[in-house]
N, C-alpha and C positions, 0 to 999 in steps of 0.2 A: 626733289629740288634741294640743293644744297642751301645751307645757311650761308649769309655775307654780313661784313660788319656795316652797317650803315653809318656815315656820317652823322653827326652830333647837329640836330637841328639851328644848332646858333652855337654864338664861339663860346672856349673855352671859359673863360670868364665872364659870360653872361649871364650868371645868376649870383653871383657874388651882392653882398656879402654871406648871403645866406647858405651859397655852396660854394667851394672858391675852384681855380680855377686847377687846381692841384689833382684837389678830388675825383674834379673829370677826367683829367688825364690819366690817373689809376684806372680808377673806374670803368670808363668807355677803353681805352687803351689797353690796358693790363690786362683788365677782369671780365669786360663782355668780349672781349678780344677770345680770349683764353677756350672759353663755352662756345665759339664758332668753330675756332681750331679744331679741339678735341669733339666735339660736336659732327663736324663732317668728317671726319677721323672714325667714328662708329660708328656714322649713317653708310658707310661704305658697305658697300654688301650685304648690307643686314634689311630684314625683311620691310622695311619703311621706306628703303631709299625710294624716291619720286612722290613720295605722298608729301601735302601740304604740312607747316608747321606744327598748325592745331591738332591734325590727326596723328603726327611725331608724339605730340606731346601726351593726347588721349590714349594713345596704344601703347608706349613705352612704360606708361605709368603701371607701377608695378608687375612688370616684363622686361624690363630691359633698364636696371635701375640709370647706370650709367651714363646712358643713351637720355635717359629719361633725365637726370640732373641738370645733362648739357643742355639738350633743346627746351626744357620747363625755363631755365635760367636765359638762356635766348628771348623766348618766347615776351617774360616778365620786362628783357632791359628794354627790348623794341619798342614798347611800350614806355617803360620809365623814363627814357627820355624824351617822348611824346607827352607826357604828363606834367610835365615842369615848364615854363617858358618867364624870359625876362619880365620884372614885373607881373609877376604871377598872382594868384589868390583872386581877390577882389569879388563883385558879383558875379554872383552862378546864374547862369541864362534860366528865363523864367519857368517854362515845365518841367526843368530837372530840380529849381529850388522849390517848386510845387511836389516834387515826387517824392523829395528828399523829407519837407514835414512832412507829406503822407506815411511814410513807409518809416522815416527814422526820428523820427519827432522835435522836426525842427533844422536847422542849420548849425547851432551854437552845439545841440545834443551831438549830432552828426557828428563836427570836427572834436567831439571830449570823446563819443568812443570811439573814432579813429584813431587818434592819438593813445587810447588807452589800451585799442587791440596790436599797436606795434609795441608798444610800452611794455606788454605782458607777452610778449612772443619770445618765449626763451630760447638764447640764442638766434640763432640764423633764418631769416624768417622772411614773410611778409604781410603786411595789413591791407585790406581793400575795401572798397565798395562793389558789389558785384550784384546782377541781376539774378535771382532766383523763381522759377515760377512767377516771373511779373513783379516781383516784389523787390525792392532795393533790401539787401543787407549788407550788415557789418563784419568780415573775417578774418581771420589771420591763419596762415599755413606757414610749417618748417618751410627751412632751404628751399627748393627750386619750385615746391608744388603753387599751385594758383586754383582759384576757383573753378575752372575749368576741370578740374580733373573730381570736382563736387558737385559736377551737374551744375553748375552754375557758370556766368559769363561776367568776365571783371568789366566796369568799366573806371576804375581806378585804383592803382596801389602804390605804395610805398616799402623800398627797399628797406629793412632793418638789420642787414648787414653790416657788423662791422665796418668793411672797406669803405658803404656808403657815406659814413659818416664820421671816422673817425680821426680824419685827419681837419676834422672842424671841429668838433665839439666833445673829442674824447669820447668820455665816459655817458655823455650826457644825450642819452638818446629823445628823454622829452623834450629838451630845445631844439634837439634835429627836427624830430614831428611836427612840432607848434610852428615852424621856420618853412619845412614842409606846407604845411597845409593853410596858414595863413599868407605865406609869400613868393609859393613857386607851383603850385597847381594854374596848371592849362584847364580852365574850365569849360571852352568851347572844344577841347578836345575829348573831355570827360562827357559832354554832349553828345559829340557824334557819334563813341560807341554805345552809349545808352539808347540813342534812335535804332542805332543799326540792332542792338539786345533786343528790342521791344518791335 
């Protein structure tokens, strides 16, 4: 199956102030744009073409690096923008903020090392929550990789890409995170992949 860019679940400037309306338009526009392009551009003729994204992204990874950047990076923004929505943040639905002190001790703990694994992600990167063997943890991977390629299945991350952020906040990647995770996390969406993990 080929990759397509999907539309942006709400407009342009629906998460403003926290991400403006600029940014998306790089962002989704430019830069997930870009990883579809060159993305089905690779998948042509090469041994993946018709398999599902996931399996793209499982089998490329370290095979096919190229291949593997586009569709890993795909794979991440599909997601990224399912993760965000207007008026974001707020209470986390009751079993996942149950699972979350089980496994990460607490809510307030959670969002400091979230914040602190995009924080420390040198360079090009990403930070998640991701299920492991049943267990929720805390990760961050370079460039385009994800949990998924650690035996694990994300059910939340955050871009720490330059582009994501820096035409809001510069240099200033902790108030991107803290803005991130207190005012733009889809928490019933961070739900339903953690049902679907578990």
């Amino acid at each position: 199956m080929s990759f397509s860019l999907p539309d942006l679940p709400y407009a342009y400037d629906a998460l403003q102030p926290y991400m403006s309306a600029e940014t998306l338009e790089y962002h989704h526009d430019k830069h997930h744009n870009t990883y579809v392009t060159t993305g089905n551009k690779l998948l042509e003729g090469s041994e993946f073409e018709g398999k599902s994204l996931e399996e793209i992204v499982k089998g490329s990874h370290g095979v096919n690096q190229a291949l593997f950047n586009n569709a890993g990076q795909h794979f991440n923004h599909l997601h990224f923008w399912n993760w965000m929505k207007p008026n974001g943040g707020g209470a986390i639905p009751g079993a996942l903020e149950k699972k979350i002190t089980e496994d990460l001790g607490g809510v307030d703990k959670m969002k400091e090392d979230f914040i602190q694994a995009g924080v420390t992600q040198f360079g090009s990167g990403w930070a998640w929550i991701a299920v492991k063997n049943g267990k929720l943890e805390i990760m961050k991977t370079p460039n385009g990789e994800s949990p998924l390629v650690h035996g694990a299945t994300p059910i939340l991350g955050v871009d720490v890409w330059e582009h994501s952020y820096y035409i809001d906040y510069r240099n200033r990647r902790p108030d991107y995170l803290k803005a991130f995770i207190e005012n733009l996390v889809n928490w019933e969406y961070v739900e339903k992949l953690y049902n679907e993990a578990v």
